[in-house]
LOKOLMI-709661 format. One record per residue (C-alpha): x, y, z; residue number from 1; residue in three letters. Coordinates in nm, 4 decimals. Example, Ala and Ser with C-alpha at 12.3 -4.5 7.8 and 13.67 -1.06 7.14 Angstrom:
<x->1.2300	y->-0.4500	z->0.7800	drenvo->1	baro->ALA>;
<x->1.3670	y->-0.1060	z->0.7140	drenvo->2	baro->SER>;
***
This chain:
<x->9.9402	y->11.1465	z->8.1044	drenvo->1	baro->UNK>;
<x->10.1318	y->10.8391	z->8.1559	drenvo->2	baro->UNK>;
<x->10.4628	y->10.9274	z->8.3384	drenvo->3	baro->UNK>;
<x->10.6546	y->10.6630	z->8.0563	drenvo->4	baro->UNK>;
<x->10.5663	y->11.0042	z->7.8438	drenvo->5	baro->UNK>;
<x->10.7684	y->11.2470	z->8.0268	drenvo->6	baro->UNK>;
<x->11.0704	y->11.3813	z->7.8744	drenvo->7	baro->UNK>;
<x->11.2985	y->11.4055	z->8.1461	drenvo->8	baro->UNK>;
<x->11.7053	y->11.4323	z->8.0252	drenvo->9	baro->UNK>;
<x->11.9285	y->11.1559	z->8.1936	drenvo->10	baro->UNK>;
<x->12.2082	y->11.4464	z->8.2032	drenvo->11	baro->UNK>;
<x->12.2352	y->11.8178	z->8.3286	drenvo->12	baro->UNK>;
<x->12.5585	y->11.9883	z->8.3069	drenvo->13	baro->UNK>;
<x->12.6525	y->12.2876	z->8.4568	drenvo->14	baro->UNK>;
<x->13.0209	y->12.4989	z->8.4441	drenvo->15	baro->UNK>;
<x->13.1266	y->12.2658	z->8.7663	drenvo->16	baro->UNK>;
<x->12.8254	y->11.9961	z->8.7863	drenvo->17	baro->UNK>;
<x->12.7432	y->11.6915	z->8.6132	drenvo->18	baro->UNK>;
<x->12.3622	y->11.5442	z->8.7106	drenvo->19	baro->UNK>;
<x->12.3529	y->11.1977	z->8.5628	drenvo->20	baro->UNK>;
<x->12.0428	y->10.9277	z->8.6067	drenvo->21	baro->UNK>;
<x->12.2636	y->10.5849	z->8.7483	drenvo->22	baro->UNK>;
<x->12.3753	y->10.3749	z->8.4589	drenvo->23	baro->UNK>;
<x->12.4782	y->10.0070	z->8.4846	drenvo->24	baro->UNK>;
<x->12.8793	y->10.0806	z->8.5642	drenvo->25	baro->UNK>;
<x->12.8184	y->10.3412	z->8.8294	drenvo->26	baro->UNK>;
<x->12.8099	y->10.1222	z->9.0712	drenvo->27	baro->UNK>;
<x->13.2045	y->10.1318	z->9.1659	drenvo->28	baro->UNK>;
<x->13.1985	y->10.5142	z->9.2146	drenvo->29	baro->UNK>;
<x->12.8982	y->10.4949	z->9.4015	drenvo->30	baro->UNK>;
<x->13.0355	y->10.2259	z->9.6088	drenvo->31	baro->UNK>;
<x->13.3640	y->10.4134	z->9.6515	drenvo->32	baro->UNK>;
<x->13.1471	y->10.7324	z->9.7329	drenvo->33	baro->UNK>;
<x->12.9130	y->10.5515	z->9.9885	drenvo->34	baro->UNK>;
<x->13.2075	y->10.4269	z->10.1587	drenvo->35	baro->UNK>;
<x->13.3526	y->10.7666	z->10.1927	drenvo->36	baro->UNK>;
<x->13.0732	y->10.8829	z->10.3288	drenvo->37	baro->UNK>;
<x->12.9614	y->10.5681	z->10.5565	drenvo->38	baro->UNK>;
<x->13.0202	y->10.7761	z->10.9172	drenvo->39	baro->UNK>;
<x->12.7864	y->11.0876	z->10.8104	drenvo->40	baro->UNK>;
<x->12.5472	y->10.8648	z->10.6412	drenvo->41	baro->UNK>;
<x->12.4622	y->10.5907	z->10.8839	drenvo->42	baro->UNK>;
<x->12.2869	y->10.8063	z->11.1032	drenvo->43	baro->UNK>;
<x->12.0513	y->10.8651	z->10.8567	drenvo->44	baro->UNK>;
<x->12.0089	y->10.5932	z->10.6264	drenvo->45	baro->UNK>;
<x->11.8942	y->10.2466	z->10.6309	drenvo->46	baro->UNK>;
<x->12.0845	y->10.1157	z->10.3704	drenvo->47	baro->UNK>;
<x->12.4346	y->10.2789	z->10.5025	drenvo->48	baro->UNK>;
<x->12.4215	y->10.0552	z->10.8136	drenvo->49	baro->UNK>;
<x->12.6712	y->9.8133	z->10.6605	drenvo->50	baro->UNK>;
<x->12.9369	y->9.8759	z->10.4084	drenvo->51	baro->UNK>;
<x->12.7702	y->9.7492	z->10.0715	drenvo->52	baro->UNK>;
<x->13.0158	y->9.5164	z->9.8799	drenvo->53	baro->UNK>;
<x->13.0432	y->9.6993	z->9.4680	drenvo->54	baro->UNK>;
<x->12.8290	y->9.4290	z->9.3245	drenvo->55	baro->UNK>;
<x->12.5576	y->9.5357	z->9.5524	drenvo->56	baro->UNK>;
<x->12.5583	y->9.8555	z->9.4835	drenvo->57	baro->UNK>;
<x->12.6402	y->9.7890	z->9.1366	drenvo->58	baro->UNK>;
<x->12.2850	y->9.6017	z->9.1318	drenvo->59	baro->UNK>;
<x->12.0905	y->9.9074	z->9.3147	drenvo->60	baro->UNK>;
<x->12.2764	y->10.1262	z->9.0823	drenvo->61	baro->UNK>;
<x->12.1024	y->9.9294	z->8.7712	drenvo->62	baro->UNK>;
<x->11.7693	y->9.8659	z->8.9473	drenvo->63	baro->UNK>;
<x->11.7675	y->10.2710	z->9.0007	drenvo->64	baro->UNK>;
<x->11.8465	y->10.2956	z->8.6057	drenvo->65	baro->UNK>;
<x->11.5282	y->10.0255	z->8.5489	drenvo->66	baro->UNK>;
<x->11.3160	y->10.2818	z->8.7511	drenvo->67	baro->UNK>;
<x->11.4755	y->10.5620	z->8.6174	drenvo->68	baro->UNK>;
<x->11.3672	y->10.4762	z->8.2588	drenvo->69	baro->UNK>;
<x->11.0259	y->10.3394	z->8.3811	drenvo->70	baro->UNK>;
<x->10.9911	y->10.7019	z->8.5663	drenvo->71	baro->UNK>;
<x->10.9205	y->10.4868	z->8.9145	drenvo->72	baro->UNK>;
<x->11.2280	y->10.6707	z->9.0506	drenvo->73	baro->UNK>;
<x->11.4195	y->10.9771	z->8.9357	drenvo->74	baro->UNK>;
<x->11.7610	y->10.9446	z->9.1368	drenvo->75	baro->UNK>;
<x->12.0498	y->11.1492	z->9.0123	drenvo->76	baro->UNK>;
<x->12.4388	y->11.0987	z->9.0825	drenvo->77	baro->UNK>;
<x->12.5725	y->11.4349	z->9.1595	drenvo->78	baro->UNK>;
<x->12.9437	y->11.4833	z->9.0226	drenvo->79	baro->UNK>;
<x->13.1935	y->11.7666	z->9.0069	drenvo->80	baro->UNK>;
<x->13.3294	y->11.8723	z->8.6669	drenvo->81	baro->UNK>;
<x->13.6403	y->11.6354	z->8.7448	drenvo->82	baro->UNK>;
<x->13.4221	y->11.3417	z->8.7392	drenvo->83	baro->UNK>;
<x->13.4271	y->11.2594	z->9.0922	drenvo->84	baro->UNK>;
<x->13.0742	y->11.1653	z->9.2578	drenvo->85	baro->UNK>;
<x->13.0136	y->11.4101	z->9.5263	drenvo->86	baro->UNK>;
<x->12.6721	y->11.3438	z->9.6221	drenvo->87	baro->UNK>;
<x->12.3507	y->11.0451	z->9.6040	drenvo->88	baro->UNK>;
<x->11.9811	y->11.1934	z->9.5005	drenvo->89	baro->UNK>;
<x->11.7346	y->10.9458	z->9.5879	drenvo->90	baro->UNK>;
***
């Protein structure tokens, strides 16, 4: 089956979660959530080495959407029920 086929939802909610594929607009909260996060994740990721300015990340944020769609890349933003983006799912 071609994976274009799949029916995969672009939301999950749960009583306190929110699991959303990245939509063009994320990209500030994922900047803002990157940045808080910069110490723990440099040790780990290549892209974390340097603090990424919001329009790049605004840019990977819609390129992950493109793939999303295209089912090349299933990443999910992770937020709490307040809204706030708690975790990246690459």
């Amino acid at each position: 089956m071609d994976p274009i086929l799949f029916e995969i939802p672009t939301v999950l909610e749960t009583e306190r979660l929110i699991l959303k594929m990245p939509s063009p607009g994320d990209g500030e909260v994922v900047n803002a959530a990157i940045k808080a996060s910069l110490t723990e994740l440099k040790p780990w990721l290549g892209f974390a080495q340097n603090t990424p300015t919001v329009n790049e990340t605004e840019v990977n944020t819609r390129v992950a959407h493109a793939k999303f769609l295209k089912r090349e890349g299933l990443r999910l933003l992770i937020f709490h029920d307040s809204h706030s983006i708690i975790r990246l799912i690459v």
